[in-house]
N, C-alpha and C positions, 0 to 999 in steps of 0.2 A: 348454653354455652360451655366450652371444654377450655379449660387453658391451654397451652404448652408444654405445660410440666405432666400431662395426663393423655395428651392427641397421640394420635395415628402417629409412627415415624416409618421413614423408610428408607434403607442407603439405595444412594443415588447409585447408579448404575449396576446395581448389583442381578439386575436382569440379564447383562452380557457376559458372566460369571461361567456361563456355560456347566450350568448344574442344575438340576432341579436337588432341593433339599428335601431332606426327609421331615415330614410333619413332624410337631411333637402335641401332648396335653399340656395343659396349663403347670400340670405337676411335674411335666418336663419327661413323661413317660412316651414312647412311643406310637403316635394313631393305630398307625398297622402291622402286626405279627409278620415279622420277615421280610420288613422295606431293606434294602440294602441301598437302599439310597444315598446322596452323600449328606454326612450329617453336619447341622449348621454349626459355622463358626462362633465362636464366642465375642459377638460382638461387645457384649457388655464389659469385657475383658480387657477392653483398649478403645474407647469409642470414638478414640481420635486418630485412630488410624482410618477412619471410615467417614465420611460425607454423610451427614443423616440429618434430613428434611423432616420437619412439622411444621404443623401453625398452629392457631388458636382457633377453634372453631364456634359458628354461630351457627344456632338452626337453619338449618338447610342449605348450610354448605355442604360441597362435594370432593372428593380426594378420587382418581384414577388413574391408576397404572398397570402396568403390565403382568401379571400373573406370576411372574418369575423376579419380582423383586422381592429382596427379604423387609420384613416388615414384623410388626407388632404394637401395641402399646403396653406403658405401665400401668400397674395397678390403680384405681381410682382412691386413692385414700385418702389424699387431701381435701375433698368437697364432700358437702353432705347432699349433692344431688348426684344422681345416678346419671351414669352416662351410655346414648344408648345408639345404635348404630347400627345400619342397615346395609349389608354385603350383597353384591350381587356378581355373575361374573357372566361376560358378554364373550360368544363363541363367533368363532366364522360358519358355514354353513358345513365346510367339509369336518368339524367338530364326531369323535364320536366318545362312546361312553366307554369306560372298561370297569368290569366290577372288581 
């Protein structure tokens, strides 16, 4: 089990943003050398100007959304069990790859 204070969140609507954002590391450094992407807002910065969805989760529950929502969780720090989670991402067929 995950509580609330530790789950998946994610602002609502922020798929029709009309942005893809630029990845980061967990250390807050950039994935890729020369994204010029648009770089994510600080939502932690004001989080009430923002709609942001979790729940409590039980094993083998499920969260899905659209690829273009901003999303993250916090740190696990509060529990002494580990929390572990399984991404997958579902394409249409015209899907293709770019390295």
């Amino acid at each position: 089990p995950v509580g609330r204070e530790a789950t998946l969140e994610c602002v609502a609507g922020s798929h029709r943003w009309g942005a893809t954002h630029k990845p980061k590391r967990f250390d807050g450094t950039d994935l890729y050398d020369g994204d010029d992407r648009v770089e994510m807002p600080d939502i932690d910065a004001d989080r009430s100007a923002y709609r942001i969805l979790g729940w409590a989760m039980e094993p083998g529950d499920a969260v899905a959304f659209h690829f273009k929502t901003v999303h993250g969780a916090p740190a696990n720090t509060g529990s002494t069990r580990r929390r572990r989670v399984f991404s997958a991402r579902w394409v249409g067929d015209d899907a293709v790859f770019v390295d």
